[in-house]
C-alpha positions in Angstrom: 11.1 -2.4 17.7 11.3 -6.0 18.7 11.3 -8.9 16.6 11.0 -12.3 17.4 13.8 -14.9 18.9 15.2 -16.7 15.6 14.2 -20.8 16.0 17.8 -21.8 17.0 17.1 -25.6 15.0 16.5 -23.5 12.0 19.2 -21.7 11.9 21.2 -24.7 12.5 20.1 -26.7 9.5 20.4 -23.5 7.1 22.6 -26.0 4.6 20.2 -28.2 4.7 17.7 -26.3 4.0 19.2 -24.1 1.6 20.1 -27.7 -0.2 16.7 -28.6 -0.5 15.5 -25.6 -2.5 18.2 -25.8 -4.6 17.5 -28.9 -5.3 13.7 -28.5 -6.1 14.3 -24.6 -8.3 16.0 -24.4 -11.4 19.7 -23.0 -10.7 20.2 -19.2 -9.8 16.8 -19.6 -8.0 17.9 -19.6 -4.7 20.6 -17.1 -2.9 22.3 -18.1 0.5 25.3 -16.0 0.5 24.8 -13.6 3.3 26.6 -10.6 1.4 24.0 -11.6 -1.8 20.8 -11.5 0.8 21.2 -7.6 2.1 19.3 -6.9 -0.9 16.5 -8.7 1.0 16.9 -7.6 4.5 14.5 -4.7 4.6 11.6 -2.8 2.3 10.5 0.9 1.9 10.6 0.8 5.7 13.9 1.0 6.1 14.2 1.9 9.3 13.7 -2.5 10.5 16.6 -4.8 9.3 16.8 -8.3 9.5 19.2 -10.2 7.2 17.0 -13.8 6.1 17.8 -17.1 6.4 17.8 -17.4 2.7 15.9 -15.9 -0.9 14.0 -17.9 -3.4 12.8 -16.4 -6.6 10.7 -19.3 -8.0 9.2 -18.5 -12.2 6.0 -20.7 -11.5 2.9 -21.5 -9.3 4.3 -25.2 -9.2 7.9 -24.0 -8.0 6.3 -21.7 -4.8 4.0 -24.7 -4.0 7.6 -26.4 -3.6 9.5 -24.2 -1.9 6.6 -24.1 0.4 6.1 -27.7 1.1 9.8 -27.9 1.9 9.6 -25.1 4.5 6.4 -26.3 5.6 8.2 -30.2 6.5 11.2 -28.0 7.9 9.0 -25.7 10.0 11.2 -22.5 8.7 9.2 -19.3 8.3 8.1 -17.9 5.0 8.1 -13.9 4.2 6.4 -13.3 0.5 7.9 -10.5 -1.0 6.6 -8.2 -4.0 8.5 -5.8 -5.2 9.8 -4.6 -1.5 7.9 -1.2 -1.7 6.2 -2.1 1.2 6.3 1.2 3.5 5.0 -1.2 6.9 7.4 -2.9 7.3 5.2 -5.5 5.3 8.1 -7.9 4.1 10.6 -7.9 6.6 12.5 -10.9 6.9 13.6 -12.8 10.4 16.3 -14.4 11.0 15.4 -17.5 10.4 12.9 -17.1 7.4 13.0 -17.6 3.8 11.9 -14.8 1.6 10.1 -15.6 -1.2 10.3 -13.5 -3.8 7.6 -13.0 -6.7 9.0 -10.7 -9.1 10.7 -13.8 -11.7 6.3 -13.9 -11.8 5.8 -11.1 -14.8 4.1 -12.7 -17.7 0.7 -11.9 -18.3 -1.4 -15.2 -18.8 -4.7 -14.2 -20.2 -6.7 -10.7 -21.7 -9.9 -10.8 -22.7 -11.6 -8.1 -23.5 -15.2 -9.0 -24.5 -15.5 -9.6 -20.1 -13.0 -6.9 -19.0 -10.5 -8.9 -17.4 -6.9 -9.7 -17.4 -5.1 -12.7 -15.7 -1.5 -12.2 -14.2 1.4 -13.5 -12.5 1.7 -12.0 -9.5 4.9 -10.7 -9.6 3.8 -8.3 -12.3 4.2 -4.5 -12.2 1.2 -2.2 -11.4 2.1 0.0 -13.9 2.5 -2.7 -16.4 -0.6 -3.8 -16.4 -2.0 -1.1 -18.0 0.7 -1.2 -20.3 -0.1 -4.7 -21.5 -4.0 -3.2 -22.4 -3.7 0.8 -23.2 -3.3 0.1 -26.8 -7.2 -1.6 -26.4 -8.4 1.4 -25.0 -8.8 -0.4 -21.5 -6.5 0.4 -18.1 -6.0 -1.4 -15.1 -7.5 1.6 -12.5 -5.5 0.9 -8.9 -2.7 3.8 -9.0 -0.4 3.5 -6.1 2.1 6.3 -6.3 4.5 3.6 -6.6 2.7 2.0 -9.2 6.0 2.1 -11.5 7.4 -0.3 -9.1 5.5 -2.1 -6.9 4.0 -6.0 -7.8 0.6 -7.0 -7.8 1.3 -9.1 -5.3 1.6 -6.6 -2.8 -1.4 -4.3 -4.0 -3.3 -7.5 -3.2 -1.6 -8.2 0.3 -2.2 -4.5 1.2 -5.3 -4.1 -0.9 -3.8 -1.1 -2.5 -5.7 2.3 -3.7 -4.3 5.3 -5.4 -5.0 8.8 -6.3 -8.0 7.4 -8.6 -9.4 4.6 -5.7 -12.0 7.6 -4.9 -14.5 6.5 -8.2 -12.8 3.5 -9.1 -12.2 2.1 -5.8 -9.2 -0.2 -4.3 -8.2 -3.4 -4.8 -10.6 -5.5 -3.5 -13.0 -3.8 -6.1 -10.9 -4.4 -9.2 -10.1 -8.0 -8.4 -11.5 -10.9 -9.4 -9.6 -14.2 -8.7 -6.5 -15.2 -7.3 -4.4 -18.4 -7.2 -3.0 -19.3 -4.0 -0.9 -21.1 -2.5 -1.0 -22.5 1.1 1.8 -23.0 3.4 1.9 -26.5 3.1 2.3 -26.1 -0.8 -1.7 -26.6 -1.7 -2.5 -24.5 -4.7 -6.4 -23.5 -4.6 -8.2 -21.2 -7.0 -10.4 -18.3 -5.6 -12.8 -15.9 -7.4 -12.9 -16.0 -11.3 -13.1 -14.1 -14.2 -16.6 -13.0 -13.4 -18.2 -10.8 -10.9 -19.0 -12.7 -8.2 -18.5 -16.3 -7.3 -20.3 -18.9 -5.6 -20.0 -19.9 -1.7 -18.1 -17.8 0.9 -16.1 -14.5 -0.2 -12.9 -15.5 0.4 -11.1 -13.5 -1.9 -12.3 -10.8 0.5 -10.5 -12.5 2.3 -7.0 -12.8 1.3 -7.1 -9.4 -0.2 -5.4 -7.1 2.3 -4.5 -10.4 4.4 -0.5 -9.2 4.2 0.7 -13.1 2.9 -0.9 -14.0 6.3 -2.9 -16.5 4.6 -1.4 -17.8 1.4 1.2 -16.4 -1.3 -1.0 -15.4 -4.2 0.9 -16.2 -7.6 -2.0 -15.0 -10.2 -4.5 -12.7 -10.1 -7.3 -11.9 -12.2 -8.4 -8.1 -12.7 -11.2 -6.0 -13.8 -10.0 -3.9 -16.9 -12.2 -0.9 -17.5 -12.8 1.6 -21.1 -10.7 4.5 -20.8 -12.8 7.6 -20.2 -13.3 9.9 -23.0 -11.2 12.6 -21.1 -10.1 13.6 -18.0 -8.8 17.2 -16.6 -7.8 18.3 -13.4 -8.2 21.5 -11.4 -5.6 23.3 -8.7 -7.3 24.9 -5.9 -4.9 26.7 -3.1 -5.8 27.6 -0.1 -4.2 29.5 2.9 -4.5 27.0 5.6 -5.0 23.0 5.5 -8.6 23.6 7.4 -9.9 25.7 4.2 -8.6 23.1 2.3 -10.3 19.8 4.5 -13.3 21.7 4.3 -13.5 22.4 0.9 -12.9 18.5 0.4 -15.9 17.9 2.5 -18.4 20.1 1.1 -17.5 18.7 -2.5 -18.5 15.3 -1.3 -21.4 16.7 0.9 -22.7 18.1 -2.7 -22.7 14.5 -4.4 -20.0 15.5 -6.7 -17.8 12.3 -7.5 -14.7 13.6 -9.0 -12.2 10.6 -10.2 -9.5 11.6 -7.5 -9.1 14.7 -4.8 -5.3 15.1 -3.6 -4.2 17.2 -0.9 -1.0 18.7 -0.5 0.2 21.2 1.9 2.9 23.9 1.8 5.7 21.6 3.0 5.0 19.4 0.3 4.0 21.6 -2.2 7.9 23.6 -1.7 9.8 20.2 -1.9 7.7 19.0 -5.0 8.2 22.3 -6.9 11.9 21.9 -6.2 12.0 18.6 -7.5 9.8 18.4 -10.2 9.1 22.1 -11.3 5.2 21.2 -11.9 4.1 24.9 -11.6 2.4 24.7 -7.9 1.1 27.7 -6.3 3.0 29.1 -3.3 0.1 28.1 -0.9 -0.1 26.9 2.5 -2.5 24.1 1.1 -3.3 22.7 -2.3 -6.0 20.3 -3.8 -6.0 18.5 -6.9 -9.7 17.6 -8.1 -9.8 15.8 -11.3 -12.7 14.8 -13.1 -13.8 12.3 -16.2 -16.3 12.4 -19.2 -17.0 14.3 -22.6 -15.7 18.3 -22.4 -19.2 19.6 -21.9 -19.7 17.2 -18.8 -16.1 17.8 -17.7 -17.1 21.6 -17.9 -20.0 21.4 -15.7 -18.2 19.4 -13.2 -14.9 21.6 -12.7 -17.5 24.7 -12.7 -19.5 23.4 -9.8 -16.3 22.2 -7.9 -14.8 26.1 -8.8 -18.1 27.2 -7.0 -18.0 25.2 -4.0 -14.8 25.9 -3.7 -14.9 29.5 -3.6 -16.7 29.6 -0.8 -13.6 28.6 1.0 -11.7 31.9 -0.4 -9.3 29.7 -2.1 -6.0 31.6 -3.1 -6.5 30.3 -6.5 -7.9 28.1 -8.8 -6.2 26.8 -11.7 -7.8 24.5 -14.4 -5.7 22.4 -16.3 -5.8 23.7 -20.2 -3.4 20.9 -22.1 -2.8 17.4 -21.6 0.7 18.7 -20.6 -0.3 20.7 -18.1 -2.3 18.2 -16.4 0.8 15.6 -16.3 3.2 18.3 -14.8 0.1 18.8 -12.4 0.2 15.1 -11.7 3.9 14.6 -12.2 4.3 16.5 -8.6 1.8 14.7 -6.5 3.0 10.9 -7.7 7.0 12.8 -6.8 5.7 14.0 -3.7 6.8 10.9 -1.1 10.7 11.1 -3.4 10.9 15.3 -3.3 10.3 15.0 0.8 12.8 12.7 0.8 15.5 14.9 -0.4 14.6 16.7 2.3 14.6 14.5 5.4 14.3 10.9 6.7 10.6 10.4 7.1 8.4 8.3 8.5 4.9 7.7 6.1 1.7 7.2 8.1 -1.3 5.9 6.9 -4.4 6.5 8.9 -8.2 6.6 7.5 -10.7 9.4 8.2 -14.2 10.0 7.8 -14.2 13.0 5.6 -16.0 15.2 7.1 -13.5 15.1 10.4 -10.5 16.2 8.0 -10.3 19.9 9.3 -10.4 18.7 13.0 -7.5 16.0 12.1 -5.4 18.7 10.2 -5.6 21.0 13.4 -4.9 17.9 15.7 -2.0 17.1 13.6 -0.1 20.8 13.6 -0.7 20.6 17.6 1.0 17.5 17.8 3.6 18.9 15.4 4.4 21.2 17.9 3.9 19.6 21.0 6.8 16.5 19.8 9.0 19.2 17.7 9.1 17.5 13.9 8.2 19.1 11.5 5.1 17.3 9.3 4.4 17.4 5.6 0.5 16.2 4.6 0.1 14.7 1.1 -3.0 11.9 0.8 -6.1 10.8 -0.8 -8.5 13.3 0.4 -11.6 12.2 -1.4 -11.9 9.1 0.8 -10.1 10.3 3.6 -6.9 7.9 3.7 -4.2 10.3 5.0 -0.4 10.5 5.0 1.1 12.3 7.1 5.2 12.6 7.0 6.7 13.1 9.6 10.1 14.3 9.3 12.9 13.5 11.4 16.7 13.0 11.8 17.9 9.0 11.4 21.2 9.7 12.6 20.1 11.9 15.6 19.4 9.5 19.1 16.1 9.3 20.0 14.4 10.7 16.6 13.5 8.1 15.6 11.5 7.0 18.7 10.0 10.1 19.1 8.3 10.4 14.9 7.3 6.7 16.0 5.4 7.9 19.3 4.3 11.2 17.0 3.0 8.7 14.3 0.7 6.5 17.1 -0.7 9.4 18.2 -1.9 10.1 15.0 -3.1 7.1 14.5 -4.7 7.0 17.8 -6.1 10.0 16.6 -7.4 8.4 13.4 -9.7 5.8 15.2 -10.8 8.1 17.9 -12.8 10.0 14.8 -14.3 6.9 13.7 -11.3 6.1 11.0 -9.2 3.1 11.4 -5.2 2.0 11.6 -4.5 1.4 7.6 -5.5 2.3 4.5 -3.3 0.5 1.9 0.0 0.1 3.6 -1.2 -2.5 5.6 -0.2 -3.0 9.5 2.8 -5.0 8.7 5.5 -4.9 11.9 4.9 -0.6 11.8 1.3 -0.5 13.3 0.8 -4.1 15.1 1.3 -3.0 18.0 -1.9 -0.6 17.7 -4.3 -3.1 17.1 -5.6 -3.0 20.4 -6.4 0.3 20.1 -8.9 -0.5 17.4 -10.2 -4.2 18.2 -10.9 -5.5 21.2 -9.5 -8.7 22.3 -12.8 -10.9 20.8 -12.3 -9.2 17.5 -8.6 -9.6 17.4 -9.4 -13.3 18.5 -11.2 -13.8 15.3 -8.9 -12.7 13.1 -6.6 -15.0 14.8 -8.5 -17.9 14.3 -8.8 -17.2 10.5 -4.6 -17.6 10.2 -5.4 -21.1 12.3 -7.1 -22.1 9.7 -5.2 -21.1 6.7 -1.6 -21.6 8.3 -2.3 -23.4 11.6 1.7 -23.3 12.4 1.7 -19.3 11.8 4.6 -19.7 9.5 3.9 -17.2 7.1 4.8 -13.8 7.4 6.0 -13.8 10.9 6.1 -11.1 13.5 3.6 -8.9 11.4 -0.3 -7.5 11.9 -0.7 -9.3 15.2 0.9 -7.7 18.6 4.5 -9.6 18.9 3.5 -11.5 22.1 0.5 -13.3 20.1 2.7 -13.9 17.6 5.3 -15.5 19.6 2.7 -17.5 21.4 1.2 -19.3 18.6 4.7 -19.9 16.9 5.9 -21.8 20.3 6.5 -25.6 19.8 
């Protein structure tokens, strides 16, 4: 993968630069010492390395509207950084950027519960967001599976989903406000704390922009009432179409479970081994979970039991203790970490209609075959956001290449059926160079012209979303 020539006057004033920060951020703030900043050079894609210019870890709104003015006067390139779970390739640094990094941004600012919201710093844990309002009854509902870890800064930059985004929806639909900050140090306010706000939608927007746009440093959330209970249901199948099809007629029926998860038997093998969660020996697995009072939950797992049988599952297993239902969920959230003990992998992250999920599964175990890796399918299956790991050999020449040309065909494969590129990794630097292949060149244009007007010098985020050569054209002097 390419990335783009490092500005050779940058690099040449690093000491400058690196003085200036200093100078404006409390001490400890800013790390220069190249052996300090390998922390920095790559995310969860870690495939892509590119050791930065420098790292700032500003505490405030006020000290990121500084470091960005400096950068903006100096002309050096900005990467905002989260939590560095990005799997995209989302916040890899060049050469001759600055990362910024928001996780010093923790505290939470605001809860009110009376209007359902909480107000964050940005640099705040997914996880711990529900933490700060469980006790209330309430819960932040966006579950990435590497919600432990990964900053709300990022869920809004990739507009994040979950297991759960299937009746709760993604990010865009829990948030509320932002604060941003422009690249030339502008703080503006977005959204609210109230459903809708006046004038143009530009929080829809910057969420899922990929720090394009702005570095958000607060957001405001929706907060929902925990349901009165929730159970899940194992279904196994013996083959992933049985399985795609079952997902489809459940949605077909006008069932809305809270989250459907599909595993198959690759998967399921190297999460058993992992976590011990009790899985079925199956070639494929769903896990249907559903929300309300016991009667209601009752009628719903019974009406999913019966559509599913018409698939002639292998089995079907309802959860009968809270523990059984967190060693149920314990091994889909372990899945991406158990394949890893396994093999490097490369996680894809293509969108589907539903309905086309048996056709995709098939095209999938052709391609399988036809490039030689091995694949293992774990994803959101209630709204058709796949993700397909493809295993393959780091150290072996050429593997790497070859999962990479395995993964576009995929994706390829994804917008053919009417699906697109990304559903909450982002494009990052991993898929940019497949956004021809779902916009043409008047809607890519567009999207262009909305960086112009939020960073007209395309110094934020550089060398991501957009094909290199566009980027490289509008960052030319």
């Amino acid at each position: 993968m390419d990335m783009p020539t490092p500005d050779p006057s940058v690099l040449s004033r690093k000491d400058e630069i690196v003085a200036r920060l200093r100078a404006a951020l409390p001490e400890g703030a800013v790390i220069a010492d190249p052996t300090e900043t390998r922390a920095y050079e790559c995310d969860a894609l870690t495939a892509y390395r590119c050791p930065p210019l420098a790292v700032v870890l500003p505490a405030s709104t006020a000290e990121v509207a500084a470091v960005l003015k400096i950068c903006h006067a100096a002309r050096v390139p900005v990467v905002p950084r989260g939590s560095g779970t990005s799997l995209s390739g989302g916040a890899l640094p060049t050469a001759d950027s600055v990362i910024l990094g928001v996780s010093r941004l923790n505290q939470v600012l605001e809860t009110d519960y009376q209007n359902r919201f909480i107000r964050v710093q940005s640099g705040r844990t997914n996880l711990s967001v529900t933490g700060a309002v469980e006790a209330n009854g309430f819960f932040y509902a966006p579950d990435p599976s590497s919600q432990l870890a990964c900053a709300i800064a990022g869920n809004v930059a990739m507009n994040s989903g979950g297991a759960h985004c299937l009746k709760y929806g993604v990010t865009t639909n829990n948030l509320l406000g932002v604060t941003l900050v422009q690249m030339d140090g502008t703080v503006i306010e977005i959204g609210g704390a109230h459903l809708d706000a006046a004038g143009l939608d530009l929080l829809g927007v910057i969420c899922g922009s990929e720090g394009q746009l702005g570095v958000v440093t607060e957001a405001t959330l929706r907060i929902l009432h925990k349901p009165e209970g929730a159970r899940p249901i194992l279904i196994g199948f013996d083959s992933n179409e049985a399985a795609g099809a079952c997902v489809a007629d459940i949605i077909k029926a006008g069932v809305l479970p809270v989250a459907i998860e599909f595993m198959d038997r690759p998967c399921i093998r190297a999460t058993e081994a992992f976590v011990h969660a009790g899985y079925p020996d199956v070639e494929a697995l769903l896990i249907v979970e559903v929300e309300g009072d016991k009667a209601d939950i009752d009628a719903q797992l019974a009406r999913i039991s019966d559509i599913a049988t018409r698939h002639n599952p292998v089995e079907i297993r309802q959860s009968k203790s809270p523990e059984e239902s967190a060693r149920i969920w314990a091994g889909r959230k372990s899945a991406f970490g158990a394949m890893g003990q396994i093999n490097d992998y490369l996680c894809l992250d293509g969108t589907i209609p539903v309905s086309q999920l048996p056709h995709v599964l098939q095209r999938i175990r052709q391609l399988s075959g036809q490039y030689g890796l091995d694949v293992g399918n774990v994803f959101h299956a209630g709204d058709g956001n796949m993700h397909p790991l493809i295993l393959f050999d780091a150290n072996k020449p050429g593997d790497l290449a070859k999962a990479e040309a395995m993964g576009a065909d995929i994706l390829r494969l994804c917008v053919e059926v009417g699906g697109c590129l990304t559903g909450e990794h982002g494009v990052g630097v991993e898929k940019r160079e497949l956004m021809f292949d779902q916009f043409s060149a008047e809607d890519m244009a567009v999207q262009m012209a909305v960086k112009d007007v939020f960073d007209p010098g395309w110094l934020l985020n550089p060398a991501k979303v957009f094909p290199l050569s566009v980027s490289n054209a509008h960052r030319a002097p």
